[in-house]
C-alpha positions as CSV (number, residue, x, y, z in Angstrom):
1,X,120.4,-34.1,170.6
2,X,123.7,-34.5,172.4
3,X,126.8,-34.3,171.2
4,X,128.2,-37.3,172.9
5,X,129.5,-40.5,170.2
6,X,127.1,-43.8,170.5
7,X,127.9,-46.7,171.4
8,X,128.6,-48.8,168.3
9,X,129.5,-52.0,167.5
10,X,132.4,-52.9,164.4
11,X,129.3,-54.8,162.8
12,X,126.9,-51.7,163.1
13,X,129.0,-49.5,161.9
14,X,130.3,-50.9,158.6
15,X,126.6,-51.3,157.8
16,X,126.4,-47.3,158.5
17,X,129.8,-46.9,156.4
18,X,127.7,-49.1,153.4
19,X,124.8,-47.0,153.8
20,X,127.4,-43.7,153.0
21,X,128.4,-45.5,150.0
22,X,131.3,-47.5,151.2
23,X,132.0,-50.7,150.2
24,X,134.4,-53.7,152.0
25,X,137.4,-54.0,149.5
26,X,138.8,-56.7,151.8
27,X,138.9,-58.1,155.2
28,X,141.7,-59.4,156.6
29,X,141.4,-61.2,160.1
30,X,138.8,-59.1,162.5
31,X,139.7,-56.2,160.4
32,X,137.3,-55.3,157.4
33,X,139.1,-52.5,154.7
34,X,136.1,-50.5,153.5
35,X,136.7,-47.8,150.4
36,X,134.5,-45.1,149.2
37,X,134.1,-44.3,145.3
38,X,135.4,-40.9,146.2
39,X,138.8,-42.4,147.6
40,X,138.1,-42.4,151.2
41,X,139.2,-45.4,153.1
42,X,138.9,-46.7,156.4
43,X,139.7,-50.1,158.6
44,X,137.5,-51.2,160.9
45,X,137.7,-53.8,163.6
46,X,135.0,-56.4,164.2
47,X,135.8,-58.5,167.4
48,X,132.9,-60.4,167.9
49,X,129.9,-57.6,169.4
50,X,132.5,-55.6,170.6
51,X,131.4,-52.3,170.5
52,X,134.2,-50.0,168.2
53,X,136.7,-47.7,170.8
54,X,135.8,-44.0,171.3
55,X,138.6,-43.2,170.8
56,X,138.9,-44.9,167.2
57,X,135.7,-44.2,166.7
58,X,136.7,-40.6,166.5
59,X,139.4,-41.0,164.9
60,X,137.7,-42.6,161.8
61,X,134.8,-40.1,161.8
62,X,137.0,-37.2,161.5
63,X,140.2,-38.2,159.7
64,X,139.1,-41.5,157.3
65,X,135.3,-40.5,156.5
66,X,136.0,-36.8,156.7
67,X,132.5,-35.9,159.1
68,X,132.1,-33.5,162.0
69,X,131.0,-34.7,164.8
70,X,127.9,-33.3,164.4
71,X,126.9,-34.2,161.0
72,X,127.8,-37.9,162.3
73,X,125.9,-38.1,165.0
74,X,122.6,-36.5,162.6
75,X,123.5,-39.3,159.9
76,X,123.5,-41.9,163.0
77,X,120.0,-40.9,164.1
78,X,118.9,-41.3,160.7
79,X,120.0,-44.3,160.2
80,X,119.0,-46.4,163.3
């Protein structure tokens, strides 16, 4: 297993976000608002199949969901 972030799509990933126990509390535009019960909160875009920026990608992982890398990319795995 590497540690290197997947590609993902905006439309992938909130289902990945769901599966954590998220939930989208609105969506405004491209951009869906999702919220976890335990207060996390997160925005992600959904541009057609564009696949999510690395760079935001990261961002979200470790500041909105609160992962590691690592535990990411083993919860990723799991759920493809």
């Amino acid at each position: 297993m590497s540690n290197k972030l997947p590609v993902i799509s905006g439309k992938e990933f909130i289902k990945f976000l769901e599966s954590l126990g998220f939930v989208v509390t609105r969506v405004s535009g491209s951009h869906h608002r999702l919220k976890h019960p335990d207060g996390r909160v997160t925005t992600v875009p959904v541009h057609r199949n564009d696949d999510v920026p690395k760079g935001l990608l990261r961002k979200i992982i470790r500041e909105d969901i609160e992962l590691d890398l690592e535990k990411f990319i083993k919860l990723w795995e799991l759920h493809k």
